[in-house]
NUDO-275058 format. One line per 5 residues: number of its first residue (from 1); their letters; for each residue y negated, x negated, z of C-alpha. Coordinates in nm, 2 decimals, padded with zeros to 4 digits. Layout:
N
NUM	A	Y:X:Z ~ ...
//
This chain:
599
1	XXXXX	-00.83:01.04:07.37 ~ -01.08:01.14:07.09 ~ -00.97:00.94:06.75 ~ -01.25:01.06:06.55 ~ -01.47:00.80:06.46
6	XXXXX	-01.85:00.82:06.56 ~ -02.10:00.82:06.28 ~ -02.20:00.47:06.39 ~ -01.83:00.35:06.32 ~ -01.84:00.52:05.97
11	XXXXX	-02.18:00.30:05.90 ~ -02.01:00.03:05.97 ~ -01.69:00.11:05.78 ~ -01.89:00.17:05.49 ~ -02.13:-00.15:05.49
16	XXXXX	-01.88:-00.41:05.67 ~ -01.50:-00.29:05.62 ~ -01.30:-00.16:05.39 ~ -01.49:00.13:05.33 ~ -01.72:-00.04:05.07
21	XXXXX	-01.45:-00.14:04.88 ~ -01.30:00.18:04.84 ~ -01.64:00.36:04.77 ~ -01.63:00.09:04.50 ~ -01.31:00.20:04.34
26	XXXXX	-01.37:00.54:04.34 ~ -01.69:00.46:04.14 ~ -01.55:00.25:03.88 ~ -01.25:00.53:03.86 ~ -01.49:00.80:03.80
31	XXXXX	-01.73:00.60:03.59 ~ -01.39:00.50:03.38 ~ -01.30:00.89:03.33 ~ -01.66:01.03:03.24 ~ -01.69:00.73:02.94
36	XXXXX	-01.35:00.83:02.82 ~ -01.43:01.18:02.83 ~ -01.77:01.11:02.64 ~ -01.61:00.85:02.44 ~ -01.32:01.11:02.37
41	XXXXX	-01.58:01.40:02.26 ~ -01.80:01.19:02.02 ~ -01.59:00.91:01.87 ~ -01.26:01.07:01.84 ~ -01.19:01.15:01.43
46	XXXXX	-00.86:01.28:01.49 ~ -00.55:01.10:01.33 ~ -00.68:00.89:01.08 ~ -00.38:00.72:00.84 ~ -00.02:00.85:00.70
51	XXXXX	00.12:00.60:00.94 ~ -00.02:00.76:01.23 ~ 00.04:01.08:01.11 ~ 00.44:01.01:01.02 ~ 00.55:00.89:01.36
56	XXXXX	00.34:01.21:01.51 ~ 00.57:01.37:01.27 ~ 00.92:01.21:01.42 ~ 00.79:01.32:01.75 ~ 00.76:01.64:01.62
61	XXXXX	01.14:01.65:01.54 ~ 01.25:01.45:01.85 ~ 01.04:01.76:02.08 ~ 01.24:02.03:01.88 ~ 01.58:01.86:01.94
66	XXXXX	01.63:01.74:01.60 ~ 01.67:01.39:01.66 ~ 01.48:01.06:01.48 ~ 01.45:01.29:01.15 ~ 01.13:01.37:00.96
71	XXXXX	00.96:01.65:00.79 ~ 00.85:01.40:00.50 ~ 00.99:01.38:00.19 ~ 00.98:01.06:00.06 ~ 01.18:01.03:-00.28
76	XXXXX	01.32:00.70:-00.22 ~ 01.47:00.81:00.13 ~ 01.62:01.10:-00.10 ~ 01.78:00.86:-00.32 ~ 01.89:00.65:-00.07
81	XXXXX	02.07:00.86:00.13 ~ 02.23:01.00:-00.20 ~ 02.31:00.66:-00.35 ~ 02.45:00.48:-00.02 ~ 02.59:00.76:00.17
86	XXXXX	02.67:01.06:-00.10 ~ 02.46:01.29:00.07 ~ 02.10:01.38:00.11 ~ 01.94:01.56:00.42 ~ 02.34:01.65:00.55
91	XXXXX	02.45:01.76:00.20 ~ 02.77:01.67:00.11 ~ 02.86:01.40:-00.16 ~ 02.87:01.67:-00.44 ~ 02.57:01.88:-00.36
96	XXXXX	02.20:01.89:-00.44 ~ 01.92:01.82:-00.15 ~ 02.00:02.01:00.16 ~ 01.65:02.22:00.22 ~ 01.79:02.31:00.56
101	XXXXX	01.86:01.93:00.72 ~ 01.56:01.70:00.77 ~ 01.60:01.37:00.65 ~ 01.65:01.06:00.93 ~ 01.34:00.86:00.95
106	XXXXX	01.37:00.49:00.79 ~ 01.06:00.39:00.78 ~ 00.87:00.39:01.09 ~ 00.96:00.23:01.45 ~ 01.07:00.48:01.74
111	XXXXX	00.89:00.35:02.02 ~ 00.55:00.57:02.00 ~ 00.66:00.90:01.83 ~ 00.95:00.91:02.17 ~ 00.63:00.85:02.38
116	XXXXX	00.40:01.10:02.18 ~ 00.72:01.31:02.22 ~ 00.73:01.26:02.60 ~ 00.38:01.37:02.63 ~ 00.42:01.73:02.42
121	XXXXX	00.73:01.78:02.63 ~ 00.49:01.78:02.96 ~ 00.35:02.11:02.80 ~ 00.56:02.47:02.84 ~ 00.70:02.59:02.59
126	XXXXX	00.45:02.82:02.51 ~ 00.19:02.59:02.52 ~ 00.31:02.34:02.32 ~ 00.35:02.61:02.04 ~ 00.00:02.71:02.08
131	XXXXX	-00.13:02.36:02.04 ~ 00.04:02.37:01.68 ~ 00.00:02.70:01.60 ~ -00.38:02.75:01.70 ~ -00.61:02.71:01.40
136	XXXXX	-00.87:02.53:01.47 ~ -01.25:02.59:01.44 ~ -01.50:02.25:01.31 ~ -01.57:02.08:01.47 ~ -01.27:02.13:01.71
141	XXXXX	-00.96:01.94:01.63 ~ -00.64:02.04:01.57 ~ -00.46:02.14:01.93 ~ -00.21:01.84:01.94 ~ -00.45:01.58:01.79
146	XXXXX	-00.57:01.60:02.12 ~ -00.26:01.53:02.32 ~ -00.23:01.19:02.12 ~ -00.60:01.15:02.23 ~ -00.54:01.16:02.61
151	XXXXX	-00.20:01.00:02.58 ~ -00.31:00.66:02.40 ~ -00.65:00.67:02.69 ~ -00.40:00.72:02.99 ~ -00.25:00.41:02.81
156	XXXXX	-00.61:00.23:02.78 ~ -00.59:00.33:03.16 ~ -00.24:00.16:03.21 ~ -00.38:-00.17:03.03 ~ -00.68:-00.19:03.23
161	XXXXX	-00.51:-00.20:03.56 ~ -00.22:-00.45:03.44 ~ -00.52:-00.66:03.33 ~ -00.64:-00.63:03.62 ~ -00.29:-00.72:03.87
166	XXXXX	-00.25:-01.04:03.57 ~ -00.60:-01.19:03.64 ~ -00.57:-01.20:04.00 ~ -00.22:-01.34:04.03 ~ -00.33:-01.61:03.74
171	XXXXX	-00.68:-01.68:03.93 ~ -00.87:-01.46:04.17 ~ -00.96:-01.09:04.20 ~ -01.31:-01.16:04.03 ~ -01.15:-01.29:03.69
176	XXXXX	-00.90:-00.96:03.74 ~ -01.21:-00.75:03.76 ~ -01.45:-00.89:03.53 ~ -01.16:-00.92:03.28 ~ -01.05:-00.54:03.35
181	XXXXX	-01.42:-00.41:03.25 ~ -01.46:-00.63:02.97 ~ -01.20:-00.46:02.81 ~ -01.29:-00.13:02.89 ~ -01.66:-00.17:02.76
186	XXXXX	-01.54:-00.30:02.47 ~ -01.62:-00.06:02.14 ~ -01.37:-00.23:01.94 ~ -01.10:-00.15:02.18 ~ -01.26:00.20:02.23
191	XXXXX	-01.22:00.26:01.83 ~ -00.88:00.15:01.77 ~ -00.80:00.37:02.12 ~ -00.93:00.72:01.98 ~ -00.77:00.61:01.62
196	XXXXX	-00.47:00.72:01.80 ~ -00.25:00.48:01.64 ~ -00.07:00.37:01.93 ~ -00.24:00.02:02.00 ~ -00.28:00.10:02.35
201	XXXXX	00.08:00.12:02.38 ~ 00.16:-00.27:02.24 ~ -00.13:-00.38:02.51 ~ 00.05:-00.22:02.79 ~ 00.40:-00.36:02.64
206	XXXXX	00.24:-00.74:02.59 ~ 00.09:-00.74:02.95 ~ 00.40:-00.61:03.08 ~ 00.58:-00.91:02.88 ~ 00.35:-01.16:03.03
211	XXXXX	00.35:-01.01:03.45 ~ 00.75:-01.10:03.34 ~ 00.67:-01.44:03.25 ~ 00.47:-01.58:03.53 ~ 00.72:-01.41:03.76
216	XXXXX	00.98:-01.62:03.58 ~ 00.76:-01.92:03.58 ~ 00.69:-01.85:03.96 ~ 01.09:-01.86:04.01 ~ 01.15:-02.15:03.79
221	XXXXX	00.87:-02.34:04.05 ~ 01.05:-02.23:04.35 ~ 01.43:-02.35:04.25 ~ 01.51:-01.94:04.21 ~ 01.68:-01.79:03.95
226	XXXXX	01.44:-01.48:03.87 ~ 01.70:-01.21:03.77 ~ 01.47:-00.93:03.79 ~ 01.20:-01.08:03.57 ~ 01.45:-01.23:03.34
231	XXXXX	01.57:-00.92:03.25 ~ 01.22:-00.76:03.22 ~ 01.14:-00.99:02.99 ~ 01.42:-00.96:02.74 ~ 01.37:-00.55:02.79
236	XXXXX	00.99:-00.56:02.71 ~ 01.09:-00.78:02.41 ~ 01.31:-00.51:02.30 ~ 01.08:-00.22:02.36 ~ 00.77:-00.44:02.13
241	XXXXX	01.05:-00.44:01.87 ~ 01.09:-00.03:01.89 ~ 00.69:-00.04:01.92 ~ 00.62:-00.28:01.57 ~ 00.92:-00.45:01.44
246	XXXXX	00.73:-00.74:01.36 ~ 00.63:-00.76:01.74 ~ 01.00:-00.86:01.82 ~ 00.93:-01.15:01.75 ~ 00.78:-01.18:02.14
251	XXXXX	01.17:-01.25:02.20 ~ 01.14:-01.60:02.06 ~ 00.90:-01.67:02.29 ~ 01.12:-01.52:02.58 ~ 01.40:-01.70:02.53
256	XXXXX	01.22:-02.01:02.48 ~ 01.02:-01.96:02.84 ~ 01.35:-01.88:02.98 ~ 01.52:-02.27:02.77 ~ 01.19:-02.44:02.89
261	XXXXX	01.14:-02.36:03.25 ~ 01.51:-02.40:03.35 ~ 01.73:-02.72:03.33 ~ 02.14:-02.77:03.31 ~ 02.34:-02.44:03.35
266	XXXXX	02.05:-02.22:03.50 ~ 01.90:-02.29:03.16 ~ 02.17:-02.12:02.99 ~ 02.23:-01.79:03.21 ~ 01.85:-01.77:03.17
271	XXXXX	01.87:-01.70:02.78 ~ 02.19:-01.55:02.77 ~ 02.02:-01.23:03.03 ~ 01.71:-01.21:02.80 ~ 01.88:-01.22:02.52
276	XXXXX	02.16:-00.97:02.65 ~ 01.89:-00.74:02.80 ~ 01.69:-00.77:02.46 ~ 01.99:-00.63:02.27 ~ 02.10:-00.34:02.58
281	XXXXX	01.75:-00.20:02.47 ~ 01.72:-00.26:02.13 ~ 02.08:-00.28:01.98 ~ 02.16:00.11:01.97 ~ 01.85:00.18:01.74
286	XXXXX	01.95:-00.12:01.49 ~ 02.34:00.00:01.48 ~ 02.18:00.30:01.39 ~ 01.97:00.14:01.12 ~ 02.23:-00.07:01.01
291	XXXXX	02.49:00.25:00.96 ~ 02.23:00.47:00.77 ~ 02.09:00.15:00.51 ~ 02.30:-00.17:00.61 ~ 01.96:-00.35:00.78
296	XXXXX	01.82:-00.33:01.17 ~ 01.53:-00.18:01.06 ~ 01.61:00.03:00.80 ~ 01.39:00.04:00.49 ~ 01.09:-00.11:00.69
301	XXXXX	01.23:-00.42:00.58 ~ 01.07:-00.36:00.25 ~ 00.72:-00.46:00.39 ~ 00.78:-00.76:00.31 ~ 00.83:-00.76:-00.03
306	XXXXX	00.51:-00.50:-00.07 ~ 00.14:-00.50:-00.04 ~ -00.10:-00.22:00.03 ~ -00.36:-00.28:-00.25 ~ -00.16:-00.40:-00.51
311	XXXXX	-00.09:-00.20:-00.79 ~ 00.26:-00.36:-00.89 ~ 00.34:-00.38:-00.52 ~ 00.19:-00.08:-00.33 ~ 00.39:00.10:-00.06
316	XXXXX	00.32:00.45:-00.07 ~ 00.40:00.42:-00.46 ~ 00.74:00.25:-00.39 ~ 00.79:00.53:-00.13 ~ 00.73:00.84:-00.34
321	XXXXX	00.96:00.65:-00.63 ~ 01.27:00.85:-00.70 ~ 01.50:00.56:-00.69 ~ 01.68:00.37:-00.45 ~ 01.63:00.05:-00.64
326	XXXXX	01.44:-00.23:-00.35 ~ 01.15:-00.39:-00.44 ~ 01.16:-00.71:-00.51 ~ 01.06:-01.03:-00.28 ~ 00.81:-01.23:-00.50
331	XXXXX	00.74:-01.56:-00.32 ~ 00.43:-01.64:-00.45 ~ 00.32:-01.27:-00.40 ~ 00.48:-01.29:-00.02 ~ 00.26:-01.61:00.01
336	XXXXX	-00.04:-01.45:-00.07 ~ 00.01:-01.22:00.13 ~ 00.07:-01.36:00.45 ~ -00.26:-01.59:00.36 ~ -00.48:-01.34:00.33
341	XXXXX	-00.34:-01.16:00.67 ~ -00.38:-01.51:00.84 ~ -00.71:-01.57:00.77 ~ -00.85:-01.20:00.81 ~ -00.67:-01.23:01.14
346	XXXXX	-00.85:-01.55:01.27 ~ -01.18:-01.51:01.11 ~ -01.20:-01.13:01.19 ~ -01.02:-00.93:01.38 ~ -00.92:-01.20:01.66
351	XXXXX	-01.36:-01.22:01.69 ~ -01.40:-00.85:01.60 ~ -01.05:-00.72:01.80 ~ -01.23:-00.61:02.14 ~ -01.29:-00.93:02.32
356	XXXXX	-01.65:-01.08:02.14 ~ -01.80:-01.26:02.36 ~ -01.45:-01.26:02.59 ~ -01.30:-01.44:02.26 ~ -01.56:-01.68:02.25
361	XXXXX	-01.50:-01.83:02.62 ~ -01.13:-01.78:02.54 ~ -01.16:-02.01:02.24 ~ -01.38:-02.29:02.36 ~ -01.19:-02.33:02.72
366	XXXXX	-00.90:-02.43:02.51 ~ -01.02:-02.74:02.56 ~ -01.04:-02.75:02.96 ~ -00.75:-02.79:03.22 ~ -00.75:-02.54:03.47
371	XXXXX	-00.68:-02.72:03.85 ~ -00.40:-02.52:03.87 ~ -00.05:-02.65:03.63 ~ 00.09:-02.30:03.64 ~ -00.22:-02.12:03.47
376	XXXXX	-00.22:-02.39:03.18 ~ 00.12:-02.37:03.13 ~ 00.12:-01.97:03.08 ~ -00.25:-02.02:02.91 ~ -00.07:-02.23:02.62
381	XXXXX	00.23:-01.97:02.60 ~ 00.02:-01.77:02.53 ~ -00.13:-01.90:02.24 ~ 00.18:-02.04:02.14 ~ 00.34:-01.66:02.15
386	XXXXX	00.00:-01.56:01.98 ~ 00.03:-01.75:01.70 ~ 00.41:-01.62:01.66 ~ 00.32:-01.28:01.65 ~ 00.04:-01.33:01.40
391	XXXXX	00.29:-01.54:01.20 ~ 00.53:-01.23:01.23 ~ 00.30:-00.95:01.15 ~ 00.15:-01.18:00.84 ~ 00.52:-01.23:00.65
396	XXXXX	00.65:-00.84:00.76 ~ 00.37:-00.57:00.74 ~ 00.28:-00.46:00.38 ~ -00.10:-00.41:00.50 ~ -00.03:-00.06:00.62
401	XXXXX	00.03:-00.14:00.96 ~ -00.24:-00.08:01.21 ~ -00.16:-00.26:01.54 ~ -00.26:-00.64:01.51 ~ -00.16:-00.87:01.76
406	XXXXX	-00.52:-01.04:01.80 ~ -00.62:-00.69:01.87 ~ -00.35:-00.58:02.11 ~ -00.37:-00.90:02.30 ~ -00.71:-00.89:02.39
411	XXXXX	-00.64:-00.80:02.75 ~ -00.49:-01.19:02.77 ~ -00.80:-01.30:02.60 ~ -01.02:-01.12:02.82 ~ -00.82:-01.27:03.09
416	XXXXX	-00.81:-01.67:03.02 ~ -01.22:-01.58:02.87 ~ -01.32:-01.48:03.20 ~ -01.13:-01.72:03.36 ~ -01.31:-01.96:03.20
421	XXXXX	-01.63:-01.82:03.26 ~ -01.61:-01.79:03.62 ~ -01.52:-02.20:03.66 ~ -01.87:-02.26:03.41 ~ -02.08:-02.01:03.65
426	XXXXX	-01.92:-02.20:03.96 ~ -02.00:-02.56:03.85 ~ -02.37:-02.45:03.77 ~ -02.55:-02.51:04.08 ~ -02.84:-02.25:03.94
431	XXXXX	-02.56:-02.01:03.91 ~ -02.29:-02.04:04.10 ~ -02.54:-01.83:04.39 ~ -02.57:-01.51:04.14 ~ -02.20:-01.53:04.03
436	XXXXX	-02.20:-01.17:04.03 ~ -02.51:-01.11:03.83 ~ -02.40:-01.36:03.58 ~ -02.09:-01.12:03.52 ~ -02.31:-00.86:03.55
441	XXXXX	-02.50:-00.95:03.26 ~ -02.15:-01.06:03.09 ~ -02.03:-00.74:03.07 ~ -02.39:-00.53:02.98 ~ -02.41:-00.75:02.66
446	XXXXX	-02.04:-00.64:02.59 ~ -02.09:-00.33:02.66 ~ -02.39:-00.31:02.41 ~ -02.24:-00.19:02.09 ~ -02.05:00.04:02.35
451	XXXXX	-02.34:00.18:02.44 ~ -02.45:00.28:02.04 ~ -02.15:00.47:01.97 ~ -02.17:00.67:02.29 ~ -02.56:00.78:02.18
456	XXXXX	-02.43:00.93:01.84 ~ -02.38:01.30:01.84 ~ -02.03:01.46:01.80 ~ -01.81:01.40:01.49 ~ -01.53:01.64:01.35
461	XXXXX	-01.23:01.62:01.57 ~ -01.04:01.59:01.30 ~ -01.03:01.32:00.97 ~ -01.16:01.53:00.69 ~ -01.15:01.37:00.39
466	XXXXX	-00.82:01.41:00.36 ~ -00.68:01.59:00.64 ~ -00.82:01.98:00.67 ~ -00.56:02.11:00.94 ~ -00.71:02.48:00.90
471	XXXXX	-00.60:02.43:00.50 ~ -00.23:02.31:00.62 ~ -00.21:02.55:00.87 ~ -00.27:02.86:00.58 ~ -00.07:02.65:00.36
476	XXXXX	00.27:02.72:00.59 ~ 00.19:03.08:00.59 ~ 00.15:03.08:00.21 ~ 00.40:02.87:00.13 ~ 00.68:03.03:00.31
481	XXXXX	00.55:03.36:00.14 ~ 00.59:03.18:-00.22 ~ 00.90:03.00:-00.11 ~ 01.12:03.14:00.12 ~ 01.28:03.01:00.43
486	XXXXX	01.27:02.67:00.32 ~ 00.97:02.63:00.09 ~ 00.90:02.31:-00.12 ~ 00.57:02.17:-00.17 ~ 00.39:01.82:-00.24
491	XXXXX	00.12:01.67:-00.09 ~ -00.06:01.30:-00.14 ~ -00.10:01.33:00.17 ~ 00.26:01.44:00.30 ~ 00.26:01.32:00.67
496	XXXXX	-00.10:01.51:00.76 ~ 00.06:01.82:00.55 ~ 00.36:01.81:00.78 ~ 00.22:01.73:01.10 ~ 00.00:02.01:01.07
501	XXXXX	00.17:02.26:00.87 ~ 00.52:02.22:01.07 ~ 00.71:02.18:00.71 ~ 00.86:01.96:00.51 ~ 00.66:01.86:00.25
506	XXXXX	00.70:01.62:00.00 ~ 00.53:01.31:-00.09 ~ 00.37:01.33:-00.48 ~ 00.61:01.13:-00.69 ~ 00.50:00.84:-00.86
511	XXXXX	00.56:00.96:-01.19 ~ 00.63:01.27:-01.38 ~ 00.95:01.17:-01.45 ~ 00.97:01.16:-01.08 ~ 00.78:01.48:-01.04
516	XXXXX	01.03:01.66:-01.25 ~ 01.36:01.48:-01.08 ~ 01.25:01.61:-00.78 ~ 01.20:01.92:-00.88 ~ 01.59:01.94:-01.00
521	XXXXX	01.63:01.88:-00.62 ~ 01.48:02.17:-00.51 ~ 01.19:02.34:-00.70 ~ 00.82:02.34:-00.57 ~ 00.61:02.58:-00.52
526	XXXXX	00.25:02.40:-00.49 ~ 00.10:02.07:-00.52 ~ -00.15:02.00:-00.28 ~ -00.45:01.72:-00.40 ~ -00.68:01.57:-00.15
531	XXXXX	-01.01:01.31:-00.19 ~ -00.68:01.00:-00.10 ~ -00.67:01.07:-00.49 ~ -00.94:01.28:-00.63 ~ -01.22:01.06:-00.45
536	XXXXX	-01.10:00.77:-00.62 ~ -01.32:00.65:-00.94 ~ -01.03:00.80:-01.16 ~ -01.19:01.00:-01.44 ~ -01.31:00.70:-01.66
541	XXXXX	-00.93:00.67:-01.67 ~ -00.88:01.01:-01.81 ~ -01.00:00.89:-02.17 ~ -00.75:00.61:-02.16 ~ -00.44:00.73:-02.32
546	XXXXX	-00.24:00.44:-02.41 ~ 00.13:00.39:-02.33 ~ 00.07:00.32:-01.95 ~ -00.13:00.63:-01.96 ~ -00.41:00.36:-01.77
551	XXXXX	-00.39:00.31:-01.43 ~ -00.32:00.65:-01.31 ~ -00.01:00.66:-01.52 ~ 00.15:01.00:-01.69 ~ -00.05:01.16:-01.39
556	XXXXX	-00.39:01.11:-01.57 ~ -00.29:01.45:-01.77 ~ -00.26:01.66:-01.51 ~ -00.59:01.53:-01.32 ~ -00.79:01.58:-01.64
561	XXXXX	-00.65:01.93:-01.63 ~ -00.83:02.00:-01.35 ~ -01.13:01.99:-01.54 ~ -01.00:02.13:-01.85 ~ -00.74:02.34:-01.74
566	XXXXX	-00.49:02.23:-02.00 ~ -00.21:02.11:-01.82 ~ 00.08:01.94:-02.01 ~ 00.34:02.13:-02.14 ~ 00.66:02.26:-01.91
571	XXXXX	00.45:02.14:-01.60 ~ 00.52:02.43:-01.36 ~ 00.22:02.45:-01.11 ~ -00.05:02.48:-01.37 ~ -00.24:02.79:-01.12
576	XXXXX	-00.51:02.57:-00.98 ~ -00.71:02.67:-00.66 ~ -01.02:02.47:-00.57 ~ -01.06:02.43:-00.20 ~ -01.36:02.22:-00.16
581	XXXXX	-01.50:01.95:-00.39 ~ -01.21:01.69:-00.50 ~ -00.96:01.91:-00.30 ~ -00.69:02.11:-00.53 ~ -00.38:02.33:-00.45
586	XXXXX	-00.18:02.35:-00.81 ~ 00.05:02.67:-00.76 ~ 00.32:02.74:-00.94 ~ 00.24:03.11:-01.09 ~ 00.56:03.24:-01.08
591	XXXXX	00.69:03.17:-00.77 ~ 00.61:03.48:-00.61 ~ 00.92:03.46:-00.33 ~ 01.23:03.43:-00.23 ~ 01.40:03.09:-00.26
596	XXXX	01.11:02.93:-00.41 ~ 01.25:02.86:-00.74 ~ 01.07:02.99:-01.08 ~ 01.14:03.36:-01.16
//
């Protein structure tokens, strides 16, 4: 019997069975890889923030076996370890700074540099070492820069297709589809992707939350006990926590699906699995915490009592502070705070996060009841766990984080939006006969401002101002010349200068005092100044020379040296080299080798 089909019986495949659906797929698949490659080659800037850049650094360690340690520097982590646990980077209670021991990471959240980790780790050996070790040429990017590229795409990928599976099971396969492309011609989603700061990972992680939660609502419906999607839920809770601490909060809403949708007994086992599954995946990481500084997340904690933009209250200036001392919590300033992150999250980013016009449809079908109970019910937890998360984010982040839950729930928007759409295209009788031209035309004016930044020509591949990984790159190579095995240097940039250097490199001090207390810890050997502070309107603060030393502090002496090369007495690295305009290495001139201490 002959089981090839006949050409006729292909035709038909093609135009009447399944054939046109698959032809379909494969061109959405393909159309989806060829903008992500174009995308990829003219948008992508490279890493663009120290936050970025220090978890890139933990995974880093974590691929060279030395655990959740980092290659920063920071002089509060140095006096914390010395002032709570007697030692600093594995030195003993009676010893100086260990060069040889990286200190453990106490800032950042785990989740994303093990992933970035996971990813380096698919490369040999020898590979891998060539992506860091490869200088590159502009406008190419740095070799690894482009491994968090494709990773946090892949993840775009994931997000699309869980979008997808969620619309269908909430209302058909249109709203799945419709809701699916809205999100991937979305330029705001498209930016934040190739920012490489990990937001495609708390999409894939809130979807994930939510396929959980209509499981559990489905079970809850049919008199079952949903043990499977129970536990899913309390472990996706858990793994937003090692993502964004303040996306932990997601638990809250959990446990209080899990209270809601069960009665009597049932209601009970039902928290008590999320709960215990929440802690099975979280708990070792905040035992860990709690051991090195006494709080589950470490000094991350301090977020809340700091504010990026705030001269009495700034992060990276508590950071690079030689003390141990915590910041204070200031209600009023704590207030203020989380008002201003509230209304820049609902007057802009929630209309400016990826969804537009998605958003829009969201926001105004608030007010309708969909036929079914089930898709209002998980509609308004939602919103409900929404509102929690910016709530969270609001009273924990100092306004350096970079993963906002309006923007990395705009898969759900896009969902409930095109939900809502498709019900006002189907009780129009002029268009409820062009349903799929009406999305057509839906998704063209979304994927307008797409279309723009795929038309501009290719950018550098990497984010100069500040970050030059050719300069950090010769700077290893110099500096272990200078400094020995274990060379000492500063940056104000210190997570760039270690992701791409492979060193440790510490973070400028606050203050000179600072500056020279570190430098009792172990001596440095260079001092490396980038446009994060010389392209700042600083030198109208040179002339002020009153006790403060003006806003730039004791520092304003040895950035007017750079112009008049008179540097202040006993400072060490008074050898400046101009790199490019605003861009300074200060060398100390005689440290010529060895351990890296002054002749």
């Amino acid at each position: 019997m002959n089981s090839r089909r006949s050409l006729q019986e292909w035709v038909h495949w093609l135009e009447v069975g399944a054939g046109g659906r698959w032809v379909a797929r494969v061109a959405v698949i393909l159309g989806v890889v060829l903008l992500s490659l174009r995308i990829g080659y003219v948008q992508f800037h490279g890493p663009l923030t120290e936050t970025t850049l220090a978890q890139a650094v933990v995974a880093r360690q974590l691929v060279k076996g030395e655990g959740f340690t980092t290659l920063v520097n920071y002089p509060q982590t140095v006096a914390w370890m010395k002032e709570h646990t007697g030692r600093a980077g594995g030195g003993t209670e009676a010893s100086q700074f260990d060069p040889a021991k990286a200190l453990p990471e106490l800032h950042q959240a785990p989740l994303y540099p093990v992933v970035i980790a996971g990813a380096l780790k698919v490369f040999p050996e020898g590979k891998r070492a060539a992506l860091f070790d490869t200088v590159p040429k502009p406008p190419d990017g740095f070799g690894a820069d482009y491994v968090l590229l494709v990773l946090n795409i892949v993840l775009l990928w994931v997000a699309a297709w869980q979008t997808y599976a969620l619309g269908r099971r909430l209302f058909d396969e249109q709203v799945g589809v419709v809701a699916m492309l809205g999100l991937l011609l979305s330029a705001s989603i498209w930016s934040t992707t190739v920012a490489v700061g990990g937001m495609p990972l708390l999409m894939v992680l809130m979807l994930a939350l939510f396929h959980a939660l209509v499981r559990i609502d489905q079970g809850a419906a049919a008199g079952k006990m949903p043990w499977l999607a129970l536990g899913a839920a309390g472990g996706v809770s858990g793994l937003m926590f090692l993502a964004d601490y303040a996306a932990g909060v997601a638990l809250v809403a959990a446990l209080g699906w899990a209270w809601l949708r069960f009665l009597g007994r049932a209601r009970v086992i039902a928290t008590v699995v999320v709960a215990g599954v929440f802690l099975i995946v979280a708990g070792p990481w905040m035992i860990r915490n709690v051991v090195l500084t006494g709080n589950p997340v470490a000094l991350a904690w301090q977020g809340i009592a700091l504010k990026a933009g705030d001269p009495t209250a700034e992060p990276e200036t508590v950071r690079a502070t030689l003390s141990a001392a915590a910041p204070v919590v200031d209600l009023d300033k704590l207030g203020n705070k989380m008002l201003t992150s509230l209304q820049k999250s609902f007057r802009e980013r929630l209309w400016a996060g990826g969804g537009i016009f998605f958003t829009a449809f969201f926001v105004t079908g608030l007010v309708y009841r969909f036929r079914e109970d089930r898709v209002n019910r998980v509609r308004w937890l939602f919103v409900a766990t929404l509102a929690l998360l910016v709530v969270a984010q609001a009273f924990f982040d100092s306004g350096e984080g970079e993963r906002f839950p309006v923007v990395y729930a705009t898969p759900l928007i896009a969902i409930f939006g095109a939900g809502f759409f498709v019900v006002l295209v189907a009780s129009s009788e002029a268009l409820r006969s062009h349903a799929r031209w009406a999305a057509a035309v839906l998704l063209a004016v979304q994927a307008l401002p797409l279309a723009h930044d795929v038309m501009e020509p290719q950018r550098l591949h990497f984010s100069y101002p500040p970050y030059y990984p050719g300069l950090f790159l010769g700077m290893r190579e110099e500096m272990t010349r200078r400094g020995g095995a274990h060379p000492a240097w500063l940056a104000d940039v210190p997570a760039g200068a270690a992701w791409y250097s492979g060193q440790r490199v510490w973070a400028r001090p606050a203050t000179l005092r600072d500056f020279y207390g570190v430098c009792q810890e172990q001596a440095q050997v260079a001092l490396v100044l980038t446009p994060h502070t010389l392209d700042r309107p600083f030198f109208s603060e040179l002339t002020k020379r009153n006790e403060a030393g003006g806003k730039l502090g004791d520092w304003s002496e040895v950035y007017g040296a750079l112009v008049t090369n008179r540097f202040p007495a006993g400072f060490p690295l008074s050898l400046p080299q101009k790199v490019a305009d605003n861009f300074y290495v200060l060398i100390d001139p005689l440290a010529m080798g060895g351990a890296g201490r002054r002749q």
